[in-house]
N, C-alpha and C positions, 0 to 999 in steps of 0.2 A: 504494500500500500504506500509506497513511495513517489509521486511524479509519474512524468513520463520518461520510460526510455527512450533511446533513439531510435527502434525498434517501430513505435507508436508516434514518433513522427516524422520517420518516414514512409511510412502509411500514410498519414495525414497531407503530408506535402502530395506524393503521386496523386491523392484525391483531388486535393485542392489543381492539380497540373490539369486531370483529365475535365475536370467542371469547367476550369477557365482559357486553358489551353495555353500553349508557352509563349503565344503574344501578345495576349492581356495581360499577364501575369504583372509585369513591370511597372505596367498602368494601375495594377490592381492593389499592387504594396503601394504604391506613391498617395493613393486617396486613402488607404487604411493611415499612412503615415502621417498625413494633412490632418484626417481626421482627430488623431490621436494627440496632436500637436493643439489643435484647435477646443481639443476638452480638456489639457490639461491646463492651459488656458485661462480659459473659460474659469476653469477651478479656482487657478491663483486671482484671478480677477474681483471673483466673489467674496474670496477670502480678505484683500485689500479692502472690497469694500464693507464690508463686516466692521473690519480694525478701525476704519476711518469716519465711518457713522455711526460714532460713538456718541450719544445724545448731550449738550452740554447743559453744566447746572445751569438750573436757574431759581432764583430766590421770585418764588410765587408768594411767598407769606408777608400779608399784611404790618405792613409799619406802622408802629401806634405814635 
């Protein structure tokens, strides 16, 4: 119950070869890569804005 061996992906590869064939292929990692690039992103962007709308005090209480 460890990962995968290499065994299991290359299996996986030859599948992925016959589905998309060896001239998409190139095209097909480059938009997985885009993709992957663009959520992680995404991610960090969320998280800056998180840090940065941080709500500031405000003194709502009445002054006698």
């Amino acid at each position: 119950m460890g990962g995968l061996g290499w065994m299991e992906i290359l299996v996986i590869l030859v599948i992925v070869m016959v589905i998309f064939g060896a001239g998409k292929l190139p095209k097909v990692m480059g938009d997985l890569g885009a993709g992957i690039r663009n959520f992680k992103s995404n991610l960090s962007d969320g998280a800056k804005a998180d840090t940065d709308s941080t709500p500031a005090k405000t003194d709502d209480a009445p002054k006698a």
